[in-house]
FIFI-37529 format. One record per residue: z, x, y of N, C-alpha, C in turn; residue in three letters. Coordinates in steps of 0.05 Angstrom, whole numbers, plus 5000, padded with zeros to 4 digits. Atoms other than C-alpha are relative to their C-alpha. Layout:
<sites>
ZXYZXYZXYALA...
</sites>
This chain:
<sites>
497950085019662242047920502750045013UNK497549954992669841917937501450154981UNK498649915021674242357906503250005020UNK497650064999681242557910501050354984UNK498549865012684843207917503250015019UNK497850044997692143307911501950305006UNK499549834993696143827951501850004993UNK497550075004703243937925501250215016UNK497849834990708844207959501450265000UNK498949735004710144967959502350124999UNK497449794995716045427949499950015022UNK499649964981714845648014501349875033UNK499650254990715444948046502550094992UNK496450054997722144868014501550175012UNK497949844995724645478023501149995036UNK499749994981723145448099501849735016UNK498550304997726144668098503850134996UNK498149975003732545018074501150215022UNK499349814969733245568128500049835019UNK499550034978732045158179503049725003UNK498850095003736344678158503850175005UNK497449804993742545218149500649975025UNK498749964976741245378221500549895023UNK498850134980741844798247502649844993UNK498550095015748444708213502950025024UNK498649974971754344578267499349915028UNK500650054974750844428317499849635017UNK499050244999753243858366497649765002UNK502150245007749243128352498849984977UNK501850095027746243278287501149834979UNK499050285015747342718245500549894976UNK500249895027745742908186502250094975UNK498250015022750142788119500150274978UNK501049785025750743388067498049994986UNK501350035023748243018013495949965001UNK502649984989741342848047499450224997UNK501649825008739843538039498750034970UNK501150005025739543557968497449854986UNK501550274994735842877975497050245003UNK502349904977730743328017498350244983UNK501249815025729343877957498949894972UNK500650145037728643337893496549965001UNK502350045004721243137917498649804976UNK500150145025720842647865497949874993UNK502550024996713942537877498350114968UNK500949755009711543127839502149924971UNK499049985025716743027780499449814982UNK501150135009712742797717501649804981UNK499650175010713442177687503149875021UNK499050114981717541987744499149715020UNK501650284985716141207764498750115035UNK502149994966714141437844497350274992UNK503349794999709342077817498649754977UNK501850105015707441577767498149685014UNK500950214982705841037816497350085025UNK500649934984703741507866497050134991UNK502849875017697741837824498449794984UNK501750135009695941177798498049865027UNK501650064975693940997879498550215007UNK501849695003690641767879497649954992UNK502949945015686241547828497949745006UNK502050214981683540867864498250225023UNK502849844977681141357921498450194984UNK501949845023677741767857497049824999UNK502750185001672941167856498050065010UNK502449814987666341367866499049765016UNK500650104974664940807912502349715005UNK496950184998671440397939498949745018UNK500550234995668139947992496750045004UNK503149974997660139788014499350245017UNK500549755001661340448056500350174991UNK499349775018660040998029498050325019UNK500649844985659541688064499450314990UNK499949745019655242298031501750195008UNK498549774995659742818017503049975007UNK497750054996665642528037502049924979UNK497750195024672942457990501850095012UNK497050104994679442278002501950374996UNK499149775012684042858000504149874993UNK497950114996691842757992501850185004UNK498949884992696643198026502449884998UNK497050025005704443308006501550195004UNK498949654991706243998038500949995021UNK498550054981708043708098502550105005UNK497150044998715243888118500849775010UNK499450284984719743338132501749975022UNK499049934971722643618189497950025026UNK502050004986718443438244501049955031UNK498750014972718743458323499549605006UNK500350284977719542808376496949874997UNK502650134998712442798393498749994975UNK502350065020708742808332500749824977UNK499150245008713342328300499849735015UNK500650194981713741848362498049975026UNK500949984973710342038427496549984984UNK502650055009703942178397498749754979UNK499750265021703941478347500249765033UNK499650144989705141158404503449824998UNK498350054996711740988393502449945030UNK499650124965715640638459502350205004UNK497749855007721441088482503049764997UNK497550075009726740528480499149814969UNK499750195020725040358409502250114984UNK497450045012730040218354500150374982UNK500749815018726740798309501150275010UNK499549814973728241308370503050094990UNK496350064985736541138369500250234963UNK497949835035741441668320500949744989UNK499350175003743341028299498149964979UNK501350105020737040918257498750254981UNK501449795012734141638249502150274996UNK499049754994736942328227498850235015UNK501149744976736542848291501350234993UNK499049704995737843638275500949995034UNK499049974971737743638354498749815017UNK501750254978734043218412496650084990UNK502750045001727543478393497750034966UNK501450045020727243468317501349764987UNK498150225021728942898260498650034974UNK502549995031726842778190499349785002UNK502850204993720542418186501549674997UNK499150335005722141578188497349914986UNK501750275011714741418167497750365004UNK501449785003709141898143498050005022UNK502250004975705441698204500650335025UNK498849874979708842298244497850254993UNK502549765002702442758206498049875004UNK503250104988696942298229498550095018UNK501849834971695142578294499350294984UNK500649775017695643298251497150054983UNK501550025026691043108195497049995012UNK502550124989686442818237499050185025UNK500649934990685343308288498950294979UNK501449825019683943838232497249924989UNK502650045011677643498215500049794984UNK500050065015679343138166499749565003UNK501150304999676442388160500149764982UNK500250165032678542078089502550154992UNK498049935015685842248072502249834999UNK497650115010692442068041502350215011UNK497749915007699342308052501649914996UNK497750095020705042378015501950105009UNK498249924990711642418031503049874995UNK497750105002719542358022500749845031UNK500149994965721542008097503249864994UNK495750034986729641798125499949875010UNK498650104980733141368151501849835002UNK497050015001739541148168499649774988UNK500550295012740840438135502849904989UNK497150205015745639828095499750184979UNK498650055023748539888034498649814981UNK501250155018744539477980497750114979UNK502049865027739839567919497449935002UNK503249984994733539517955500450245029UNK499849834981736040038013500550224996UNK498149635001737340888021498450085015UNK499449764969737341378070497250144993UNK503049845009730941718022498849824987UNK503250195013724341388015498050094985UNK501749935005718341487989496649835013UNK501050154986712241368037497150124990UNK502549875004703941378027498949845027UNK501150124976699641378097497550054979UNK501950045018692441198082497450025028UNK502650054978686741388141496050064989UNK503049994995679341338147499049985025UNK501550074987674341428197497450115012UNK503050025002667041408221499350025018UNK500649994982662941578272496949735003UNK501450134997658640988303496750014984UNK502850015003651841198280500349974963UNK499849975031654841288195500349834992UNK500250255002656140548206497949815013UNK501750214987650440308242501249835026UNK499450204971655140038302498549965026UNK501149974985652139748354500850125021UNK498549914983657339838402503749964994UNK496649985001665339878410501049764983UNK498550215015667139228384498449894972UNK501450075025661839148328500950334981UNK498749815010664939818313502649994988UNK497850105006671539608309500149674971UNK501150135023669138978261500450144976UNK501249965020666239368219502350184989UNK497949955018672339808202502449884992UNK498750195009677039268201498849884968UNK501050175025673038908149499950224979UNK498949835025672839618106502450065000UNK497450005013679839658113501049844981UNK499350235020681238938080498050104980UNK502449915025675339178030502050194976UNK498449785011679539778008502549864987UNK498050075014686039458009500849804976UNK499650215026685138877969499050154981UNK500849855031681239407913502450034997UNK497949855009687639767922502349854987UNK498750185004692139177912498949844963UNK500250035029688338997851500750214973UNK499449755024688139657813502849995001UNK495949975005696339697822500849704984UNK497850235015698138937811498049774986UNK501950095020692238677773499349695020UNK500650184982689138017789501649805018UNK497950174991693237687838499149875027UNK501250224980693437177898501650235020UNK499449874980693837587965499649835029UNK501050144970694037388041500450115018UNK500049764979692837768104502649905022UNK498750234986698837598159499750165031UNK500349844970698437918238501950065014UNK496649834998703538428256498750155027UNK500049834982704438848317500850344995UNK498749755000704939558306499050245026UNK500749874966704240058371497850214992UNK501649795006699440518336496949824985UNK501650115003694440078315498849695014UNK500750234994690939448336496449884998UNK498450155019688838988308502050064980UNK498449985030695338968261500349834978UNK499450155023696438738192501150064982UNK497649825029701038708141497949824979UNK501750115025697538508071502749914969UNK496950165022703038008021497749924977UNK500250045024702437987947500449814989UNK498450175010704137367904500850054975UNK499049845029708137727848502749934993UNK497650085019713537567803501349785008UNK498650164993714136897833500249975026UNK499349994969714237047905497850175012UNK501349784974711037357970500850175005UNK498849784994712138027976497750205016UNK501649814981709838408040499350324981UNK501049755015706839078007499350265017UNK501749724977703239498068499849875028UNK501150124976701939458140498250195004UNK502649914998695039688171499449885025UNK501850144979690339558222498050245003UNK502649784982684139988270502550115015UNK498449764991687140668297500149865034UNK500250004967689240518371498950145005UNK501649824978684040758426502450285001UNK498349734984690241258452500250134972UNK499449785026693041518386496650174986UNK502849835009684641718372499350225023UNK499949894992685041998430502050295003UNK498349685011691342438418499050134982UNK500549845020687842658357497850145007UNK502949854982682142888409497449884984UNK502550225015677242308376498949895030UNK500950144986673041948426498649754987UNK501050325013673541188411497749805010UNK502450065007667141068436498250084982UNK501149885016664341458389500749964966UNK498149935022669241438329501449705003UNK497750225010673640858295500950094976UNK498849995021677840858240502649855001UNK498150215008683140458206503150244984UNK496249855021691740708171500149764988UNK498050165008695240408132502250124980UNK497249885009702440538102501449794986UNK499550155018705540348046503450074986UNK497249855010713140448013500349974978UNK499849975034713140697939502149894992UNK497950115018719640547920499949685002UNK500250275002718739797945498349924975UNK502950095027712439737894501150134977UNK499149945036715540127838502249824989UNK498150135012722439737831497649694996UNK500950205001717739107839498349974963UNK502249855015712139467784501249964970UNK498749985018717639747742501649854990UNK497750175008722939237748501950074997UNK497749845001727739677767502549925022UNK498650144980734239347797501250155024UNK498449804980736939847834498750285018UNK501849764988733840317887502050284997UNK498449665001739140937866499450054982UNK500949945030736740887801497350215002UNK502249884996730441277826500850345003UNK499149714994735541877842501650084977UNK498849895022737941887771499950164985UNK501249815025737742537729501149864969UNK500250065019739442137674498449864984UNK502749965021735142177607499749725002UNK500650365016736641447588497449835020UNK501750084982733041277656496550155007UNK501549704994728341907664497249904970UNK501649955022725341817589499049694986UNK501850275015723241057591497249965011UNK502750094989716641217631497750204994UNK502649715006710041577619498250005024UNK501649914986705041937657497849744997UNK502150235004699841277674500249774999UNK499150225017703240787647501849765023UNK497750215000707440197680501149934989UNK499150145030712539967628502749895019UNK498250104984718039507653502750224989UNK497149914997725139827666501049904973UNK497850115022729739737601503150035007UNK496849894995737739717627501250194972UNK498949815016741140227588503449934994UNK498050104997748039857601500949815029UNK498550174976751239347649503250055003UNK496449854998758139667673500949775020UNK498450224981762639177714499750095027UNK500349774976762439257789503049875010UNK497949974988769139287827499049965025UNK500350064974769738907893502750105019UNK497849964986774039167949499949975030UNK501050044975774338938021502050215028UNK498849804974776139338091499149755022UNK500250204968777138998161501050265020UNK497949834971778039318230498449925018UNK501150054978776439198301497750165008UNK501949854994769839458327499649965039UNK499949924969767939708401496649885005UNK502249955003760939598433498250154993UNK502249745010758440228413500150054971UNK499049925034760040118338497350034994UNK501849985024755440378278499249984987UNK498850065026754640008229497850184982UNK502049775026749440478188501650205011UNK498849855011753540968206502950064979UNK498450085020759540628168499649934977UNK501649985024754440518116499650274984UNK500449715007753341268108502850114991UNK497150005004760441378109501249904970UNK499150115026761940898048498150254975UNK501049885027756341268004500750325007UNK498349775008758941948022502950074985UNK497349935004765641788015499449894966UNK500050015026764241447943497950164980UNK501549935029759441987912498049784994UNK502750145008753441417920500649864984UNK499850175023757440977870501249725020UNK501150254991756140367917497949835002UNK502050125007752439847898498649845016UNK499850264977752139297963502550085012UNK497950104983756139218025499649785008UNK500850264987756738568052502449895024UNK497450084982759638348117501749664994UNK499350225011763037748096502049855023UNK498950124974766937588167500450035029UNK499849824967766337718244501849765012UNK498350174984772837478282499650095023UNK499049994970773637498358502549865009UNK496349985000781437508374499649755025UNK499950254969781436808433501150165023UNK498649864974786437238474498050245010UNK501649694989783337948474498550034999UNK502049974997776437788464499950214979UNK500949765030777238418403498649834989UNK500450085018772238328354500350144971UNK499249905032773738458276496949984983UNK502050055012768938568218501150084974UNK499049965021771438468149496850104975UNK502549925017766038788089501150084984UNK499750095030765838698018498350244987UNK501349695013764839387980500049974977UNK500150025036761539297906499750264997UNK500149705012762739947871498949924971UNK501949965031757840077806498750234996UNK502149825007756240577783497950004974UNK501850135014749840637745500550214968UNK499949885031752041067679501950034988UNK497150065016758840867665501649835015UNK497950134983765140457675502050125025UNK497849864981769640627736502349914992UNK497050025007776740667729501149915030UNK498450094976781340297777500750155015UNK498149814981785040907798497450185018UNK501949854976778441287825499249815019UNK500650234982776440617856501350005022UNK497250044980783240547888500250325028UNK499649754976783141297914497550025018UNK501349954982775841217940500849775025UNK499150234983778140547974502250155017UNK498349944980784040848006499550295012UNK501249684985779441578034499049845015UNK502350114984774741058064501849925015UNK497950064980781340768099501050225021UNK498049774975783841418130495750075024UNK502949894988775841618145498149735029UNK500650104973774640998183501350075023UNK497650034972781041088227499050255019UNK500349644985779341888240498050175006UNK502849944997771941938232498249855019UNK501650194988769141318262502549925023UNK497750124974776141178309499449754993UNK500050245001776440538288502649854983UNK496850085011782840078281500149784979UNK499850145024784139798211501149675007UNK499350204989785939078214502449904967UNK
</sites>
């Protein structure tokens, strides 16, 4: 029988997430915004009747199924681990995943680094090799994960991620050899995911599409046809030979399949919730329209006006733009709704180029007033010039 147990996140965890955090406070390269910390203590996983624990425990209880695909392995159930810290080193985020060293994921530009050899997690894959060298052969994890990003109401800096592994040793599947091995867990991966895809979005039209990811191969992402459209949902594939090997597996012997999935994408879709900050809301009006189990669509609580304001200035080759992204939602207290670049000049004489961007301010539980508008608009003017060095236009 598959089951399903659920590890939650300890005092101890946090507390040690906040020391280490302190002490790496000052120190030169870390990249890391204030407010992300706080981000880093909410866990919003775990808080009930909360659309992601309520999302997240309704995919818990698919691996509860006492038999998910035509394998089935005595004794074996799912477990689901969320105790993780999300402070994790180089290698066991990238090097061991297989990750390339000049990839994008790598650069401060996309990830938050305490120093060169730690960051917070980008993708819950950074406990796979972990999980899997403990023994364990049938689990889930859960996890908050980072990373730098735009400005818009499907983007933020905090996610919410679920990895998803299995795997088998040749003889518990009958393989004949390596590639009838490989088959055979491919085909229970699609087995699984389409159950899983049903229990969340009920009967629906799905289609497999073929993705590259460096940690698996075969890759696949698996698209939904919901609310009118195609919407990518998960990527997946069979564990790369190497990464089974970092986990000290021998892939002649052993296969198994991941896959990873991003909660908040499926809940605003689920819930019908327009806005991905709305998930960081302590307010009731938002907090007290969902129950433990339940899907119920989003109800707006009010539509407040949004205030547009634009900034221009010259940029260098080494510009940031997620870090001028990060910049706007610090500097406004997170009451931005979209940025949008709306013009790139290049000067004929000096080859300068410009980048004009269109800042909607909304906040989600009242009207703004011109005059705070006006003063965050003219902080974000001095903060580009003196924070980012960059010349206003």
């Amino acid at each position: 029988m598959i089951g399903s147990v659920f590890v939650n996140t300890s005092r101890r965890q946090v507390q040690f997430q906040k020391r280490f955090f302190a002490s790496k406070i000052g120190r030169a390269g870390k990249n890391i915004p204030p407010q992300i910390q706080e981000m880093m203590e909410r866990k919003l996983y775990n808080v009930t009747n909360h659309p992601i624990s309520i999302l997240s425990n309704i995919i818990r209880k698919y691996f509860e199924t006492e038999k998910i695909t035509d394998i089935e392995i005595p004794g074996e159930k799912f477990i689901c681990e969320s105790s993780f810290n999300s402070l994790v080193n180089t290698k066991k985020c990238f090097d061991d995943v297989l990750v390339p060293k000049d990839h994008v994921s790598r650069q401060p530009s996309d990830t938050y680094y305490f120093d060169d050899d730690t960051v917070l997690r980008p993708h819950t894959s950074a406990h796979q090799i972990e999980m899997i060298r403990s023994n364990h052969n049938a689990f889930l994890v859960l996890g908050d994960v980072y990373r730098r990003d735009t400005v818009d109401k499907t983007h933020y800096p905090a996610f919410h991620q679920m990895e998803g592994v299995r795997i088998f040793n040749y003889d518990q599947i009958n393989a004949k050899d390596y590639d009838h091995a490989k088959k055979i867990a491919e085909n229970d991966l699609k087995q699984t995911l389409l159950g899983l895809s049903s229990h969340v979005f009920g009967n629906i039209e799905t289609r497999w599409m073929p993705e590259n990811f460096p940690f698996t191969d075969p890759s696949l992402e698996l698209e939904v046809f919901y609310n009118e459209d195609w919407m990518e949902i998960l990527g997946c594939g069979v564990i790369h030979d190497q990464v089974m090997r970092n986990a000290g597996r021998d892939p002649e012997k052993e296969v198994g399949w991941a896959f990873g999935l991003g909660l908040d994408r499926w809940a605003m879709s689920l819930f019908q919730i327009p806005d991905i900050r709305l998930f960081w809301s302590k307010d009731e009006r938002f907090l007290g329209q969902f129950k433990e189990g339940e899907i119920t669509t989003f109800e707006p609580y009010s539509k407040f006006p949004a205030c547009f304001k634009d900034i221009t200035f010259w940029i260098g080759e080494d510009y940031d733009e997620n870090g001028f992204m990060e910049l706007i939602r610090d500097n406004s207290q997170d009451m931005v709704e979209s940025v949008e670049c709306i013009d790139t000049f290049t000067h004929p004489k000096t080859q300068k180029t410009s980048k004009c961007y269109r800042i909607n301010y909304r906040h989600m539980d009242r009207n703004l007033t011109n005059e705070e508008v006006d003063e965050w608009q003219f902080k974000l003017r001095e903060r580009v010039e003196s924070e980012l060095e960059l010349e206003l236009r």
